[in-house]
C-alpha positions in Angstrom: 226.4 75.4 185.4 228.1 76.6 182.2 229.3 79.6 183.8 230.8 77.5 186.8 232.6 75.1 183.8 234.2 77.6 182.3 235.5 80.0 185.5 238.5 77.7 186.4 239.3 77.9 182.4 239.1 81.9 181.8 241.2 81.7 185.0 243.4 79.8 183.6 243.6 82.0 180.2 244.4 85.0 183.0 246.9 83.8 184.8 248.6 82.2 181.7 249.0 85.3 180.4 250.7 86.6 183.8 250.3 91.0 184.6 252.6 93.4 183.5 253.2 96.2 185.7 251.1 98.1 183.3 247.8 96.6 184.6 248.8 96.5 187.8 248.9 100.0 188.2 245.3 100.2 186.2 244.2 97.7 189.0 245.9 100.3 192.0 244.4 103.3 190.1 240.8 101.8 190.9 241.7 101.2 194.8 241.9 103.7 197.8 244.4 105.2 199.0 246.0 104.6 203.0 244.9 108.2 203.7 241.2 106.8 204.1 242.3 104.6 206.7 241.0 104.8 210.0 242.3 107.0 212.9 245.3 104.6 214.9 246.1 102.5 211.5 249.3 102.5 211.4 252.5 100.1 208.9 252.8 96.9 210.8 255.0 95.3 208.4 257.3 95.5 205.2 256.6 94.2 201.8 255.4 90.7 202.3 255.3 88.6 198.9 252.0 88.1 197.3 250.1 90.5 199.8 251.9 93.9 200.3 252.8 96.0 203.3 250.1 95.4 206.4 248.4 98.1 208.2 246.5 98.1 211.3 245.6 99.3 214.5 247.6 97.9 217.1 244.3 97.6 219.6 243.0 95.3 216.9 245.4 93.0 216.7 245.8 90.0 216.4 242.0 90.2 215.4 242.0 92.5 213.0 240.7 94.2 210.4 244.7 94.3 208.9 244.6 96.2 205.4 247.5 94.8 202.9 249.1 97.3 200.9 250.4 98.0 197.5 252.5 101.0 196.4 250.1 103.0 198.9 246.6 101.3 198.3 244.7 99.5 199.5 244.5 96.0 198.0 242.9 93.5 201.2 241.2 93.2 204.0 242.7 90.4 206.2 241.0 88.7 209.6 242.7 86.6 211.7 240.8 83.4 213.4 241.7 81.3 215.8 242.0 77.7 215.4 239.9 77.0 218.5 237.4 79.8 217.8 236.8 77.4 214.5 236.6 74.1 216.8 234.1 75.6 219.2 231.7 76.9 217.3 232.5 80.4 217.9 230.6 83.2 215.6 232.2 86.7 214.3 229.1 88.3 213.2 228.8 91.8 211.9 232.7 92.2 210.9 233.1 95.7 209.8 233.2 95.4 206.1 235.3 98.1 205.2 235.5 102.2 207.3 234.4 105.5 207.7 230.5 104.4 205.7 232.9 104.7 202.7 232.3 101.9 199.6 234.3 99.0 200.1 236.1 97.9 196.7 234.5 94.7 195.1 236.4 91.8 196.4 238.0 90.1 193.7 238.9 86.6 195.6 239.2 85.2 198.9 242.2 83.4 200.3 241.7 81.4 203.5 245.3 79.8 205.0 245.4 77.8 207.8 248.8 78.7 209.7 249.3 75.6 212.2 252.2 77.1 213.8 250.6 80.8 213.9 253.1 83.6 212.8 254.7 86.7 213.7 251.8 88.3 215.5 250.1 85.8 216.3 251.8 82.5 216.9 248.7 80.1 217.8 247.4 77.6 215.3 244.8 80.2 213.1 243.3 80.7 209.9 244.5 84.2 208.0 241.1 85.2 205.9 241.9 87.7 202.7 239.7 89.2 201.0 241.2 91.0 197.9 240.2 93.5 195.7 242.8 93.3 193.2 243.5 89.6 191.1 245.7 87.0 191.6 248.0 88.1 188.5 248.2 91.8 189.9 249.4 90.5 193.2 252.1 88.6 191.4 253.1 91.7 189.3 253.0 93.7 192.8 256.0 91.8 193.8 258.2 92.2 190.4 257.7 95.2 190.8 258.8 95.6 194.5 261.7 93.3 194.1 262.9 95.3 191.0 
């Protein structure tokens, strides 16, 4: 209980202190590179704020798995769910993890958006599931930089 008290305040103390472009890059340095990617993944999109370029094989789509990008690695792993898939009960067991038996990254946090308009690329009602492997602060610092 302790530990779960003081989470939201060493978050807190993190974000406070904000990421210099310094630790972002000690953050990148721990991540793969696109070159792992599997065979058919291909840039999907530019530089989108707060999640990097996105990746993917087209035959996935809108599905996924969609890789986000930073500076050329890796930094998420982002499923796309259907509203409806959500209100009927439908399962997505067994979603590959990561590719190629290689180690996926620790995932840092998860972000789960519900998008009742849809998007480019997918433009029904859906929820856009990221699971990132860098922090909330490096994301942040990942767009300073871009926008420099």
């Amino acid at each position: 209980m302790l530990l779960v008290a003081a989470l939201p305040i060493g978050l807190a103390m993190g974000a406070a202190s904000g990421a210099s472009a310094g630790s972002l890059k000690a953050e990148l340095s721990q991540l793969p590179r696109t070159r792992v990617l599997p065979a058919g993944v291909v840039q999907i999109s530019p530089y989108v704020p707060g999640m990097g370029e996105h990746w993917a094989n087209p035959a996935n789509l809108p599905f996924g798995p969609i890789y986000c990008v930073i500076e050329g690695h890796i930094t998420c792993m982002e499923y796309m769910i259907s509203q409806k898939d959500f209100a009927e009960g439908v399962s997505h067991n067994k979603l590959v993890p990561w590719f190629d038996g290689k180690r996926q990254p620790p995932i840092n946090h998860i972000d789960i958006g519900f998008e009742p308009n849809g998007h480019h690329g997918y433009e029904i009602p859906h929820y856009d599931i990221h699971m990132y492997f860098l922090s909330p602060e490096a994301r942040l610092a990942g767009d300073k930089l871009v926008t420099k």
